[in-house]
Each structure stands twice: as structure tokens, then as C-alpha cells.
N, C-alpha and C positions, 0 to 999 in steps of 0.2 A: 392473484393466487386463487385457482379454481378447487380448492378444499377446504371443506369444514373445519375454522380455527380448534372448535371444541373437542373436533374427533383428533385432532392431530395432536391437542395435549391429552388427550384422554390414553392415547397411544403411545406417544412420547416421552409426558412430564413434560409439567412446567416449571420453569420458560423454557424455551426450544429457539432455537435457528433454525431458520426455513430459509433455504434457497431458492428462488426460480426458474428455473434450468433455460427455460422459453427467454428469459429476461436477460440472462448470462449468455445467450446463444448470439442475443441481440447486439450484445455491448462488441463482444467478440466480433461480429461481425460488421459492424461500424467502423470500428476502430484500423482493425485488418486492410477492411475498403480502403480506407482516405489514407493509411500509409502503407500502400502498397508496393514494393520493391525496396520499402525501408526493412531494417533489421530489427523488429520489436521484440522487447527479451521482457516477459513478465516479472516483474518483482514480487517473490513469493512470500516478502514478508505482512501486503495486503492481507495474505487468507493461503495458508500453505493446504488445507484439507485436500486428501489426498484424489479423492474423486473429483475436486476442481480442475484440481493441479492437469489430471488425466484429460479434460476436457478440453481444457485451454491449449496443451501440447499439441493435442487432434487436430485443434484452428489454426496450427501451423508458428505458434509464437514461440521464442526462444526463451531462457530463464535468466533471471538476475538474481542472487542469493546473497547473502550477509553473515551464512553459518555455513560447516562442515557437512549441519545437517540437513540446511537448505539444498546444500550442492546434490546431498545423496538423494531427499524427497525427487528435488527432479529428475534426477535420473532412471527414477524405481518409477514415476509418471511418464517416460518416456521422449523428456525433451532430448533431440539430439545434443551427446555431449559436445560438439562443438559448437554450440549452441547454449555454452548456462557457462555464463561467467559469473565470478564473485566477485566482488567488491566493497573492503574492510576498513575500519578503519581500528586504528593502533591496533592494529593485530597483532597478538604472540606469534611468534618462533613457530610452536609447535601445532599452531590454526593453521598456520601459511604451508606448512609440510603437509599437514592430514589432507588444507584442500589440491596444493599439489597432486599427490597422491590419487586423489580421486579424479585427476585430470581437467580440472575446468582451470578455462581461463582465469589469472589474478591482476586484480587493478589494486594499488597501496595507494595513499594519499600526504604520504611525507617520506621528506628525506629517509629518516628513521626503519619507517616502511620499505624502504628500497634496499638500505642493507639487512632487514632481518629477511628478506627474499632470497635476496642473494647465498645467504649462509645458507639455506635448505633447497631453494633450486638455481644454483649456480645456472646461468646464460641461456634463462630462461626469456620468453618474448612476456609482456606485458604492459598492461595498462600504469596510467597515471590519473588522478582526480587533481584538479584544478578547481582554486578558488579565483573566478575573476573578478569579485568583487559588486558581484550581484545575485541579489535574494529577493524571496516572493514568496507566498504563502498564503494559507489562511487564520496562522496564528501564530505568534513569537515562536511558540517552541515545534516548529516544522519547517521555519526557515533555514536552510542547508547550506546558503550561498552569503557571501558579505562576511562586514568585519568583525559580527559578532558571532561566526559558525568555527565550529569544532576542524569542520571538515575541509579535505585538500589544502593541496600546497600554494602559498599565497602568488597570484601569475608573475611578482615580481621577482620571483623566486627559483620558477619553472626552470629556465635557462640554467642556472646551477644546481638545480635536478636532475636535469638530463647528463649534465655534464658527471655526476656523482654517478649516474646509473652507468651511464660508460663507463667507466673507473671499473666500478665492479662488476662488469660483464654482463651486463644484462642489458636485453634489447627494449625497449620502450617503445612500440609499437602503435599502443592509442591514448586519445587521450580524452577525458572523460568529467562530465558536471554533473552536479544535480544541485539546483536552487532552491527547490520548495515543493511544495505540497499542498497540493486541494486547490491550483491558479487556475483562474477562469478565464481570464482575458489573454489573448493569442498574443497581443502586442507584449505583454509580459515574456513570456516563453521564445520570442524571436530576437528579441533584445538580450535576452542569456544566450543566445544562440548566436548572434552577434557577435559578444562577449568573446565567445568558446573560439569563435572562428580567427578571432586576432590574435589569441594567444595562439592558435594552432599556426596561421599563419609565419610566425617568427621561426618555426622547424617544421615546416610541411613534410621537406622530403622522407622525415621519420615517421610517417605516422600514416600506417595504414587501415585504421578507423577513428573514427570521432563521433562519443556517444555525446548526445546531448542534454540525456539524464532522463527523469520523469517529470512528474508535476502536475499531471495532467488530471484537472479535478473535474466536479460533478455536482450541479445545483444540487443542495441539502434543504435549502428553502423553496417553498412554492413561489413562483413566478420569477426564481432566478432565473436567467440567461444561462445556455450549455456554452460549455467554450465551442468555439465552430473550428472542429478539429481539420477540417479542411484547407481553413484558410492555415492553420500550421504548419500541415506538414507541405503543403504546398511553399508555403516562406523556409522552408528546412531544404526543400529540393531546390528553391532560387537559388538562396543563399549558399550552398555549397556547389551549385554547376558553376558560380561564378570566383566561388573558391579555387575550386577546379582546374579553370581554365586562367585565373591568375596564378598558381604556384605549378602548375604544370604536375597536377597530382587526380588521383580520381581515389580516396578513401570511402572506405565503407559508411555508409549512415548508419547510426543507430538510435534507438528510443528505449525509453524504462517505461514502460505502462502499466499501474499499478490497480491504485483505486477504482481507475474509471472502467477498467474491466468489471468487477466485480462487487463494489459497493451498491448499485440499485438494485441486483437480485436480491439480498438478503431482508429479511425481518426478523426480528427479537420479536417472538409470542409473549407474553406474560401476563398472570392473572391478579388482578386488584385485590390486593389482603385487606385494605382499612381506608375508610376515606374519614379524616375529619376535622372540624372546623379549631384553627387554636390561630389566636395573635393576628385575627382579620387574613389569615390564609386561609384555603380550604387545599389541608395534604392529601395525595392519594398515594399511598404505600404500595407496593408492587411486592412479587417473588423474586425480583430479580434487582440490579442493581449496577454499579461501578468496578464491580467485580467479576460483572460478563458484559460490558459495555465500559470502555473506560473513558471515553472519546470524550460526552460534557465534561465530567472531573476534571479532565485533563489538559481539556483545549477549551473550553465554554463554549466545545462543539453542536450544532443544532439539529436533531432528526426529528420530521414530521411524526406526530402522534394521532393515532386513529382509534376511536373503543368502536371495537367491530360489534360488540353485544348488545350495545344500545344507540349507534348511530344520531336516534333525533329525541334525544337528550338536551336539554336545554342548557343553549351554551353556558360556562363558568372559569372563570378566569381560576387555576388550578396548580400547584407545583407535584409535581409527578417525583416520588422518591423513591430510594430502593430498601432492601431488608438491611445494610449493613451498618454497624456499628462507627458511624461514621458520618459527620456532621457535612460533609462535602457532595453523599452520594444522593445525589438529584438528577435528575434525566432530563429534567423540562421546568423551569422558572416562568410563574405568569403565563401558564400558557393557556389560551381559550381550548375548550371541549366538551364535549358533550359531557356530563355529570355523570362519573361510573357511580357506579356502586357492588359493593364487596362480590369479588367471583368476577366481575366482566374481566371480559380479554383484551387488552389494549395491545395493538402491533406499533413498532416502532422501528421506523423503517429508515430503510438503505445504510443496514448496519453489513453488509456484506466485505469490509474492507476494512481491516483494524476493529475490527470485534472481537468474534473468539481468539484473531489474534493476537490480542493483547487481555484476555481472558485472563483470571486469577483465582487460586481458592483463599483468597483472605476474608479472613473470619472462620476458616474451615469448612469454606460452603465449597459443594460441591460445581463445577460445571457442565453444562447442560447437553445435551443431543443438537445433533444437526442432523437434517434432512433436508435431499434434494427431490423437490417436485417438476414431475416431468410427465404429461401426457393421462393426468390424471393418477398417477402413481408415487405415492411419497416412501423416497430409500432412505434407509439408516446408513449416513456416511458416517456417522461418529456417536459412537454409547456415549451417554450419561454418565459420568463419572458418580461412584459409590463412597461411602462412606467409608467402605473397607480401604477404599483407593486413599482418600487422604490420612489413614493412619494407615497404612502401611511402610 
């Protein structure tokens, strides 16, 4: 990040999101690389901000959405609308019509799902999500897959799924997983893919794509291992030429790529309000909190912490807290740093993916600016929400 933490809140407010743009440019184009001629559709519930959204369309990715309103972001960002599918779970009646309506593909995940489809888009083509009964992750509550997830229809099940979607006229066209979230290891991801590929096997001739979901994560810790997304999708292109050529089918590939696009360009700025010694801890208090970061709260998620304003500071084993009324919001437990003191800027990084967007105003605090740094230039992608904004 080639600019002045100090000028950027001085310009801003703190705390701030800062983008990378150089860094976002990079993932994009990684990722693009190694699955080339695959169909990657962004998951916009990562970071839906609108000038992301714009950018990653340019790289040529397609969208995956969760809302009416996701469907619309991408479209108003420019992904080709046949190219931005949705995919819900227990979806009302009148979601499944609005996203109709707006044209994007729909994938349901239960029986249930299949007839309220049916009632609002009669003989329409769509997807199915499938449980095969494998999950992965990097934390209980992001596992998507197995027999403790909400989601898709269980594969034992599938066959009288399809048989229901006939009944009520509707074409069932692909069929689709997602096991988890933040997986590092490739053998994980091809083993769900595995998975995908036997249940799709039992009705090939139906099915003229096969998404294999996302999951696809990104060292949070220093000196973890990146997943080697090569060896993936390379096992995604075996695995289904030889699908292929045993069911006498050629379906489309597809991926969910979420986090790993967009979580290393970002950093959470924020300024140290109170550092102080109680109960053999030493707290350092921040502006900001679980309220614009939710990810430790909520997953005993880990992001590297840096205090850009004093560097060689003498290390200190430290728990990093937020402003909110709330015994849980902690950002960093035990962790070594240099010793801020009240005012330094500490960055907390590779918040770019489920940050703002899972951003909140509880406690009535407001949420913060984002800015995208690019070429020596930092753009206002998103005002600072006002005070006039939460009471109004």
C-alpha cells in the first residue's frame, strides 16, 4: 500500500477500508490463468462494492448471487446477464419471481424449492444444489457440505428430485455444490468434486452444466501454504474429460470464486484509542471493532496485525479490542506486536472478503469509507455513513 496511512485517515476517517487495486488485479489474474476455459462466476456476497464488482466483470468472471439485489448489483457492474446465476436457499415464492424477472439463472436446493419455482416460473431450465455428503472449511459455521448443513438436497434424494421437477415441468438442467469455505488443500476440493461427479453420473444426460461450488481460500496466517490452484483446476479438467467420455456427455464446468479473489487486497485502517494494563493482559482498544469486521467474533477468524506508526516497538504479547459494547469484540487474542500507543494506526489485513460485507451498525455506530488505491491515487468507492444515516 504505497500511501500515507495517516493522510488517508485524515482524508477519510477512521477506520477506513483500503483496497489494493494492484493486489485485486493480481488475484484476478491468477485465478483467471489456472482456470482457463472454466466458467468462473464471482460470489458477490465476498464484497459486493460496486467499483469491485466493475472490475472483476472487466476480468472477464461471471456472478453468483444470493439476493434479488445481488442479481441487480451485477448487472448495473456489467457481468453478462447470462452469466450471473442465483443460487437460494429456502427461498420465498416472491424472491424466486423478482429474480426470475430480472433474468438470471435460478438453482433451489430442495424439493420444496422446486415447486415454489415452478408456481412463478412454470418450464423454466434450472439448477439443483446437491448435498453429497462432504464438507470442509475453516470453521464449523462455513461448512456447507455433510450431514450437519442446511444446504441442498441430500444425494440420496436427488433421483426423486429430478423425478418431482419433471412432474412439475421444469427442466433441471445443472447441478451444483458448495462444501465450504477458506479450504486450502486441493485434495479436499477434488474429493467434493469427486463427490459431485457420481451423483451427476446417475443422470448425465440431464445435465448440461456442473458447478462445483467455491471454497476456494487464502493463507490468513503467515507462513501458511496458498492452495495451488493449479493443481485444481487441472484435477477439475481430468475429472470431468473422463466424465465425459464415460457418460457420453460434454457439460459445462463451473467454479464459485469468492474470497480468494478479493480478500488480500483489502485492509481495515484504525486508530488505537486506549492501550492498558488490567488482569495480566495488556488491552489495546481501537475505533473500530466486530461491527466492521465480524469474521474473529464469529468464526475465531485470524488476520495479521501491523502498527504501521511504530514498527520497532518492542514486541508485547497484546489483545487488540474494538469500541463496542460487547464482551466478545476482540480482533486479535495474545497476539505479539509492537507496543502501540494511543493514536498509532494499526492495519489489519486481508479483510477484503466478508468485511464490509458483513459490516453492521450495532451500537449505532456508524460504518466506515472504503477506498480503492490504484497508481498512487485513492477513490472514494463508498461515503462514511452519518449519523443523520442511522437515525433516519
Amino acid at each position: 500500500m504505497n500511501h500515507a496511512p495517516a493522510d488517508l485517515l485524515a482524508r477519510f476517517g477512521s477506520p477506513l477500508y483500503a483496497y489494493d487495486g494492484a493486489v485485486l488485479e493480481s488475484a484476478l489474474a491468477a485465478f483467471g490463468g489456472a482456470f482457463a476455459g472454466i466458467d468462473a462466476r464471482y460470489a458477490l456476497k465476498a464484497n459486493a462494492n460496486a467499483v469491485l464488482l466493475r472490475r472483476i466483470a472487466a476480468a472477464g468472471f461471471g456472478a453468483d448471487a444470493v439476493s434479488p439485489a445481488e442479481v441487480r448489483a451485477a448487472q448495473i457492474a456489467g457481468f453478462p446477464n447470462p452469466r450471473i446465476s442465483y443460487t437460494g436457499h429456502a427461498t420465498a415464492r416472491e424472491e424466486l419471481a423478482a429474480v426470475h424477472a430480472l433474468g438470471a439463472e435460478i438453482t433451489v436446493d430442495s424439493a420444496a424449492g422446486l415447486q415454489r419455482l415452478a408456481a412463478v416460473a412454470p418450464g423454466v431450465a434450472c439448477g439443483l444444489r446437491v448435498n453429497t455428503g462432504v464438507g470442509a472449511g475453516h470453521h464449523s459455521n462455513v461448512i456447507t457440505g455433510g450431514a450437519q448443513s442446511k444446504f441442498g438436497v441430500p444425494v440420496a434424494e436427488l433421483g426423486a428430485a429430478l423425478e418431482l421437477a419433471d412432474s412439475l415441468g421444469l427442466r433441471v438442467v445443472g447441478l451444483h455444490q458448495h462444501v465450504g469455505s477458506g479450504i486450502l488443500a486441493a485434495n479436499a476440493l477434488l474429493a467434493a468434486a469427486d463427490a459431485l461427479l457420481r451423483a451427476a453420473a446417475l443422470h448425465a444426460q440431464r445435465f448440461t452444466w456442473i458447478d462445483f461450488g467455491g471454497g476456494f481460500g487464502l493463507p490468513y496466517r503467515a507462513g501458511e501454504a496458498a492452495l495451488d490452484l493449479g493443481a485444481v483446476a487441472a484435477g477439475l479438467r481430468e475429472r470431468v474429460a473422463r466424465f465425459a467420455a464415460q457418460n457420453g456427455v460434454h457439460p459445462q464446468v463451473r467454479v464459485q470464486p469468492g474470497r480468494i479473489l478479493v480478500a488480500a487486497c483489502g485492509t481495515l485502517l484504525t486508530r488505537v484509542t486506549e492501550v492498558k494494563r488490567a488482569h495480566e493482559t495488556v488491552w489495546v482498544a481501537t475505533d473500530t471493532g466486530a461491527h466492521h469486521l465480524l469474521r474473529p467474533m464469529l468464526y475465531d477468524a485470524h488476520h495479521e496485525i501491523e502498527n504501521l506508526s511504530r514498527p520497532s516497538a518492542p514486541l508485547t504479547c497484546v489483545t487488540v479490542t474494538g469500541v463496542l459494547c460487547e464482551s466478545g469484540d476482540v480482533l486479535a487474542r495474545a497476539r505479539m506486536l509492537p507496543l502501540p500507543c494511543e493514536g498509532d494506526i494499526l492495519a489489519i489485513r486481508d479483510v477484503g472478503a466478508y468485511g464490509f460485507a458483513m459490516a453492521s451498525t450495532y451500537n449505532l455506530r456508524a460504518r466506515p469509507a472504503e477506498v480503492l488505491l490504484t497508481d498512487g491515487a485513492a477513490q472514494l468507492i463508498r461515503v462514511r455513513e452519518t449519523e443523520a444515516d442511522l437515525l433516519r
